[in-house]
N, C-alpha and C positions, 0 to 999 in steps of 0.2 A: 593570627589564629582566629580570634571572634567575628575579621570579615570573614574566613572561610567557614566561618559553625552559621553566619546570618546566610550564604550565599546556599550553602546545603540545606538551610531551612526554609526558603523560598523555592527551589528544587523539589523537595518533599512535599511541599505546600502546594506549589503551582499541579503536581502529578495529582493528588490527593483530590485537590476540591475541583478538578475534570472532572477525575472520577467518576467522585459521589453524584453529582451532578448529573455527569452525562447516565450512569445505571440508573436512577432514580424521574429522569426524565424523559427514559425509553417507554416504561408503559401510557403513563398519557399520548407523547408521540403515538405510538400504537394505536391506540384508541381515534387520535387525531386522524389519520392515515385511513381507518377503514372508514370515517363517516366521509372523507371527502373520496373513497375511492381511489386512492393511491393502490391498490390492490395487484399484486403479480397472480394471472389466474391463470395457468396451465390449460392451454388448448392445442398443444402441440409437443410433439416427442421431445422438444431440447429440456423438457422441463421433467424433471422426476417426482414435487412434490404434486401432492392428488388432489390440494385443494388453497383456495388462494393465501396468499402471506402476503401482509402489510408492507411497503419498503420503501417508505421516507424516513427509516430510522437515524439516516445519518442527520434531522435537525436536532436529536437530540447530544449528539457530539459535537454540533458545531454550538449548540448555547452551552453546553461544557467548555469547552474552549473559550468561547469569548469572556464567559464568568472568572478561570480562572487568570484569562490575560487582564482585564481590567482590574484585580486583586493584586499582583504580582509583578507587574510587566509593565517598563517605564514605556510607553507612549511619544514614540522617533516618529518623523517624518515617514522612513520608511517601514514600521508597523503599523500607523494608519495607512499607508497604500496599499498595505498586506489582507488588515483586516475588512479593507472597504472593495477589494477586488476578491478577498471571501466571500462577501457577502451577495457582488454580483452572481460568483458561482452558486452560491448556496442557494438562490432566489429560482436560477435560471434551474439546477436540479429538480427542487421543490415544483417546479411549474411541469418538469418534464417529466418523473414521476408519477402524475394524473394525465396529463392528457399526448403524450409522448410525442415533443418535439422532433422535426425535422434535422436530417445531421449541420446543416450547412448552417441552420437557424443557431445551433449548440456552438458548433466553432467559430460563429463570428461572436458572442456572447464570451466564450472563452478566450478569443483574441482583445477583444476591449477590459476585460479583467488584468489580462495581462499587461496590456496600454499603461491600465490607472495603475499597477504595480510600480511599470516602468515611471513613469512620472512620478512615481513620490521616493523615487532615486534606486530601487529595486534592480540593476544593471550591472552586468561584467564587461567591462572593455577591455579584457583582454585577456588571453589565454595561456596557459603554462606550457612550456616549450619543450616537448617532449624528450628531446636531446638532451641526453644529463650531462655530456662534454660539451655541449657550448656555455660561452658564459652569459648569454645571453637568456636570464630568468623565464621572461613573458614574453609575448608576441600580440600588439597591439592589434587590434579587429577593425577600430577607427568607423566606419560608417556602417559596419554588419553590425554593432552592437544592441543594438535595436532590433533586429531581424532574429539573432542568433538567441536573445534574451527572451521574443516572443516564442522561437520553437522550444525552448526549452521548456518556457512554463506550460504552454498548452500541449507538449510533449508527455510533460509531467503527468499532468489533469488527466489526460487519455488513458497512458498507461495503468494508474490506477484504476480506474475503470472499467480498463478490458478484460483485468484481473478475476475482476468481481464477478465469479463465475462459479464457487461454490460456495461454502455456507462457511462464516468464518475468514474465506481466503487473504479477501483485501486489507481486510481489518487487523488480524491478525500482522501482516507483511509489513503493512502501515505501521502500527504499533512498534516492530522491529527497525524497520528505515528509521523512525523517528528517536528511538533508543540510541540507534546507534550513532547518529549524528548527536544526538546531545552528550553522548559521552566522550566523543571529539573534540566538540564543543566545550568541553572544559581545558582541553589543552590547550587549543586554537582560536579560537574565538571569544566574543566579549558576553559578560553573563547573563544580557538581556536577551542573545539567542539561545542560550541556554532554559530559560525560563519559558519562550514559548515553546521549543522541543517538548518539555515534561508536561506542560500542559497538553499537548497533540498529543501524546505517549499515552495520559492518564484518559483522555476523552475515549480512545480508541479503546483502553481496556475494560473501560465503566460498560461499554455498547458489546462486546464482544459476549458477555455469558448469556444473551438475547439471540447472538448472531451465529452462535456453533449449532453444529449440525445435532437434531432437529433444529433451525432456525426459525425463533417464533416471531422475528423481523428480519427483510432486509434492509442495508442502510439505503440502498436506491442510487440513482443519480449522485444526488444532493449530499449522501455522504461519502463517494467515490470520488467525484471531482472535488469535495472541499480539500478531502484530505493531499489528492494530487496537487492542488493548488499550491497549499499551504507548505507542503514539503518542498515542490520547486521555490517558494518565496524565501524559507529561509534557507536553503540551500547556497544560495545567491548574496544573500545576506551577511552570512554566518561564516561561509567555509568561499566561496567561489573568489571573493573580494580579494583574497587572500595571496592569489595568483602564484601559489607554488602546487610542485605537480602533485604532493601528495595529500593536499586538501583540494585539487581539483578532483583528483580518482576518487573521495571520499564520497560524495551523494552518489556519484554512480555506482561505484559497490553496494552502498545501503540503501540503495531502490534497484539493484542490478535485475531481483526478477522481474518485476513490473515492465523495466525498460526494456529488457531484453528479447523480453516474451511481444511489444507494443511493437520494435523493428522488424521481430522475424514474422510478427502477422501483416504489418505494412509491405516487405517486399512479396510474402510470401501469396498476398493476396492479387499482388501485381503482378509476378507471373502467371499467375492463373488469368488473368483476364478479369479481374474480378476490380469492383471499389474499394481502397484503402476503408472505409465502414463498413462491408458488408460481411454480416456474423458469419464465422463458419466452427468447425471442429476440429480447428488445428491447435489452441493454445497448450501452452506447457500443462494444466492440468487435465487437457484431454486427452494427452500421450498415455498422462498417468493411470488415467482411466481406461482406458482402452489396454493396456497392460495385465487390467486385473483389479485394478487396485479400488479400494472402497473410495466416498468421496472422503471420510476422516484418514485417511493412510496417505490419501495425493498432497492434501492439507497439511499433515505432517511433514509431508518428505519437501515441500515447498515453502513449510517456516524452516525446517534444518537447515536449508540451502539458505537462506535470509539469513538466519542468525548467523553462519560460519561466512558467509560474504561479509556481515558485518563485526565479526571478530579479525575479518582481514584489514579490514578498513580503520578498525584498533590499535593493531599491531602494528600500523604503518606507522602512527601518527604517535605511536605508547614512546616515550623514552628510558623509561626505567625496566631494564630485564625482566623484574619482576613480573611487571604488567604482561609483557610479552611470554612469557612461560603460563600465566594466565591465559591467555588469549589460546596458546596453542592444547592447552590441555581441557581448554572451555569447549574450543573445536572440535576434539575427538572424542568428548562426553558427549556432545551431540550428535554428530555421526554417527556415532556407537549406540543411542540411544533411540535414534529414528529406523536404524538399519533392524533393531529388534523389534520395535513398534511394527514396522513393516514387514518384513520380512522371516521374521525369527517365531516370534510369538502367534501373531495374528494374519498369517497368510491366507488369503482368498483360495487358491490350491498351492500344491505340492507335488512337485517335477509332473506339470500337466495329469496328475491323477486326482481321482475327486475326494472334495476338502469332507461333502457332506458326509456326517457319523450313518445316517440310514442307506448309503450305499456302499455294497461288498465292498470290502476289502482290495489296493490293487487296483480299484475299478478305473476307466478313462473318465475326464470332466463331463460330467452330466450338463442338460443345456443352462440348467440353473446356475452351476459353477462358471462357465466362459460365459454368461449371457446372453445367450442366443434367444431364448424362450422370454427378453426382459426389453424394456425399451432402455435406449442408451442413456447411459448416466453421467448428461452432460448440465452444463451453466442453467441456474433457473433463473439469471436475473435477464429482464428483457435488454439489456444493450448487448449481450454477448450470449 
């Protein structure tokens, strides 16, 4: 009983003092960011704010993070790999932020982070075998494991990144993938992955009332790829090691948007003719947006989606009923909740008639209601 009150108190502890931290070390950041010119300055339509926003905010999550892992968080082999191939990413953001790296320059950066991961034992050799009738648990990878463990981590890194296209978006998502794995993580795994989760958890939400829309920073680079990082590290770490199917499907669930959204823009930019990097207006919150929707409505319906992917990823791994009646009732209070946010309460219009009070009655969407008369209300951060 008193290990589990000391292991909930380093929990609460490790989320806590991110936190404080990381909110408290966003306005200096700030501040930081516009004397060196890290600046996002709108000179073209993908951007809707009117005048520039700071956006290496993500150094301030990542010294949240590291304060509360050094307080908290025993010090493995593979947590310094974790934390020293953070820091590669954190370094290489921070740099690309001000004077915006090259892509090829960013992924070879991001493949040698993932190298030093892999070297300080960071690696899954082998994979869950999808076939629940055989007896045969795993299926060993043998000489891909090295190849499969780098796509995965710079797979990782990306996707969050790509994300990062409204105000709040990635942050928030993050926040939720990392909740959700830590709360696996108590079933499944050992409780020093637990420990860095709440810290990633608590980093993410200390930066977030900085990062909603109006957003008076973004986190930039530097806190898109930390956090991609770090979620593919302990993913690997925590749950992957584990090599059963339903701690393998567990980080994919709880990063399902980010990845999802990161494949259908890689193929989708390949049929086109196009470079796997090169930005366009296809991702999941620009459907959203093109729909109608404000960018705080696509934001919601895009945490709903996260948090009910990671109530599934719950209910896989819950063994007690309880938890699972939990999980399914958590699900359709959020559901239920986004669907009114969105839809119910706060609609952009109503059966294609116009939403605005100073037009008739009955009337059709004026150009201000569909947008026509507005520039598109797309990603303001420069990788997307």
């Amino acid at each position: 009983m008193f290990q589990n009150m000391a292991v909930w108190l380093r929990i609460v502890l490790s989320f806590a003092v991110a936190l404080v931290v990381s909110h408290f070390m966003t306005p200096p950041v700030k501040t930081f960011a516009e004397r060196v010119g890290a600046l996002d300055v709108p000179r073209d339509g993908r951007r809707v704010h009117d005048h520039p926003v700071p956006r290496m905010g993500g150094l301030a999550m990542f010294v949240g993070f590291v304060v509360a892992m050094i307080l908290f968080v025993s010090f493995t082999t593979q947590v310094l790999g974790m934390l020293l191939g953070a820091l590669i990413i954190a370094v290489m953001g921070a740099v690309d932020d001000i004077v915006n790296l090259r892509p090829w320059i960013k992924l070879s950066i991001q493949i040698i982070a993932a190298l030093v991961a892999i070297r300080c034992g960071i690696i899954f050799n082998a994979v869950s075998n999808p076939n629940f009738m055989s007896d045969i648990g795993t299926i060993p990878v043998g000489s891909l494991a090295i190849p499969l463990t780098v796509l995965w981590i710079v797979g990782c890194t990306n996707a969050v990144n790509l994300i990062d296209g409204l105000d709040g978006l990635a942050c928030g998502v993050s926040a939720i993938s990392s909740l959700t794995m830590m709360v696996v993580s108590l079933f499944v795994a050992d409780p020093n992955t637990t420990f860095i989760l709440a810290a990633l958890c608590g980093a993410c939400v200390g930066f977030i009332p900085y990062n909603l829309n109006p957003a008076k920073i973004f986190m930039g680079d530097v806190g898109s790829q930390f956090l991609g990082f770090v979620l593919a590290c302990v993913s690997v770490m925590g749950l992957f090691k584990l090599h059963t199917v339903i701690t393998f499907l567990v980080p994919v669930l709880a990063m399902a948007i980010p990845l999802a959204d990161t494949v259908f823009a890689f193929f989708r930019r390949i049929v086109h003719g196009q470079s796997p990097f090169h930005a366009d207006k296809g991702h999941f919150h620009h459907r959203l947006l093109a729909m109608g929707l404000s960018q705080k409505q696509a934001v919601a319906v895009l945490y709903g989606v996260s948090a009910v992917m990671g109530l599934v990823a719950v209910l896989l791994t819950g063994r007690d009923p309880l938890q699972r009646i939990i999980c399914v009732v958590a699900a359709f209070v959020i559901s239920l909740g986004v669907w009114l946010y969105v839809f119910w309460k706060n609609p952009n219009h109503k059966n294609g008639q116009c939403a605005h009070p100073e037009c008739p009655a009955d009337a059709p969407e004026c150009a201000s209601c569909s947008g026509a008369d507005e520039k598109p209300d797309v990603p303001q951060h420069k990788s997307e």
